[in-house]
C-alpha positions as CSV (number, residue, x, y, z in Angstrom):
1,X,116.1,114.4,96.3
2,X,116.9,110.8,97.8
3,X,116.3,109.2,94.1
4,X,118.6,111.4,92.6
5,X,121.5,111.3,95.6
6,X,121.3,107.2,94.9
7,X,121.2,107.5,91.4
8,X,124.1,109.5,91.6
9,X,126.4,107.9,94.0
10,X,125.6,104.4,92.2
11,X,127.0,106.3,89.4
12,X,130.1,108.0,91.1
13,X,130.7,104.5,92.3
14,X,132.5,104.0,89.1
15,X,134.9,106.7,89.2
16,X,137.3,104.0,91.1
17,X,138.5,101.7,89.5
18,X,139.4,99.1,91.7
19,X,136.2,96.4,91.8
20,X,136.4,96.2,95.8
21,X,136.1,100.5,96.0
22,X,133.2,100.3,93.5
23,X,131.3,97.5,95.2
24,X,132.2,99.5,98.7
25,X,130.5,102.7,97.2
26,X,127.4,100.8,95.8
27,X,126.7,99.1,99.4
28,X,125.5,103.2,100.5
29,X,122.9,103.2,97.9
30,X,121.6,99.3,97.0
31,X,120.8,96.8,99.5
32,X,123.1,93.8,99.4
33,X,120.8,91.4,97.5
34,X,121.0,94.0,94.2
35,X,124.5,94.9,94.5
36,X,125.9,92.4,91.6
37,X,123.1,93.1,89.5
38,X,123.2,96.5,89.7
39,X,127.2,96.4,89.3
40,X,126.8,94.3,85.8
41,X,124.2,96.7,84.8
42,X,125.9,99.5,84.8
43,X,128.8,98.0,83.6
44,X,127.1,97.0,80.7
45,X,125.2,100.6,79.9
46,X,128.7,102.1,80.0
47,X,130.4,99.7,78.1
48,X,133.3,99.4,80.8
49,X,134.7,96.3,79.9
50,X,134.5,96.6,75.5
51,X,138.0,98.6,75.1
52,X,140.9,98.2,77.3
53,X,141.7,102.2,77.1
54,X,138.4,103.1,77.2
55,X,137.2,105.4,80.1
56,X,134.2,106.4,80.9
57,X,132.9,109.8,83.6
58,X,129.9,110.2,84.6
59,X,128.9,114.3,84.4
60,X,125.7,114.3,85.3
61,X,122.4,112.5,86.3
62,X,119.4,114.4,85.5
63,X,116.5,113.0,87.5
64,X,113.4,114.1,84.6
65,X,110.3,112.3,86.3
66,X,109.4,111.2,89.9
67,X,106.0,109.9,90.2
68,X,105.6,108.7,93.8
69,X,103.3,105.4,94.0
70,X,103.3,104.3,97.3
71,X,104.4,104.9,100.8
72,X,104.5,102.4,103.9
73,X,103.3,103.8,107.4
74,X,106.1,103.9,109.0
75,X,107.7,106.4,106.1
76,X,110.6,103.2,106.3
77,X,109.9,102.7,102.4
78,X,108.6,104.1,99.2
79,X,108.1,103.5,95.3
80,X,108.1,105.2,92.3
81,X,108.4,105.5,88.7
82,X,111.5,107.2,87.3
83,X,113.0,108.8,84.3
84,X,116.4,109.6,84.5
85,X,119.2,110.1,81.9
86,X,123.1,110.3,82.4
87,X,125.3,112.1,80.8
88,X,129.0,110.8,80.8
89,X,132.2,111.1,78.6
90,X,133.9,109.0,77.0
91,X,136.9,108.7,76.3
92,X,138.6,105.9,73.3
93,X,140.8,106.4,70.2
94,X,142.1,109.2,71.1
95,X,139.2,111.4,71.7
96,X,136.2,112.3,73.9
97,X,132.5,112.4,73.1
98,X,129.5,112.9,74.7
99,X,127.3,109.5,75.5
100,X,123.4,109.9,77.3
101,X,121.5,106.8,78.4
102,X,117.6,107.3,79.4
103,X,116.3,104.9,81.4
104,X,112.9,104.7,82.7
105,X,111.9,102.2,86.0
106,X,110.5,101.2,89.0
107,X,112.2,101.6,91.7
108,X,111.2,100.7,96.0
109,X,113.4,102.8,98.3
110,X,113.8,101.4,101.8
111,X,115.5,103.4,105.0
112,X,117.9,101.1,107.1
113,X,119.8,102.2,109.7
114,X,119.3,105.8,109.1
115,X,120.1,105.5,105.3
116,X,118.2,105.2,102.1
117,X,118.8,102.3,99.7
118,X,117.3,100.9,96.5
119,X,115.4,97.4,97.5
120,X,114.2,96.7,94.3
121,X,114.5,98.0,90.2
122,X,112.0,97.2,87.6
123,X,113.4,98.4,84.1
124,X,110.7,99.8,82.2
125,X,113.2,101.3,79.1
126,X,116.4,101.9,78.5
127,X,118.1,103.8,75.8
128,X,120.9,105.4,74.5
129,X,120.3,108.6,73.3
């Protein structure tokens, strides 16, 4: 369940619209180092920035595989290799349609003051389906 509540915050981080809210949002789920890169990533798999009217929703992230790989003592930090897709609207020209991305990656969780954050992402795959 703490995959899937990132994954979908850093999503629902891009229901605002203003850069400074979305960067605010992201800082609950991604330690500071990844923030940018995890902003211009999603960015880019939601094609934010190619149409001035566009707009984009995210529905739903569907978390498909969690394979936990490893675990430190303390229970301060995990990885594992996921498989999630997103399912998101989107909305140009005039009309909506449907748009799902897979992605597939490694991913290290690590607990800091009480909260869980993504330390590190290794894209294995990513694809729109």
């Amino acid at each position: 369940m703490i995959v899937e509540r990132i994954l979908e915050n850093i999503y629902r981080s891009f229901d605002y619209h203003e850069e400074e809210r979305i960067y605010d949002n992201l800082a609950q789920s991604v330690k500071g180092d990844l923030l940018e890169e995890i902003y211009l990533e999603v960015c880019r798999d939601l094609d934010l920035r190619s149409e001035e009217n566009m707009r984009v929703t995210m529905d739903v992230v569907d978390l498909r595989r969690f394979l936990l790989e490893g675990s430190t003592r303390s229970g301060a930090s995990f990885e594992s290799e996921v498989e999630w897709v997103v399912i998101g609207s989107v909305t140009h020209w005039g009309h909506t349609h449907q748009r799902r991305n897979l992605h597939r990656a490694r991913i290290k969780i690590e607990a800091g003051d009480g909260i869980w954050k993504i330390a590190q992402i290794i894209t294995r795959k990513k694809e729109r389906l």
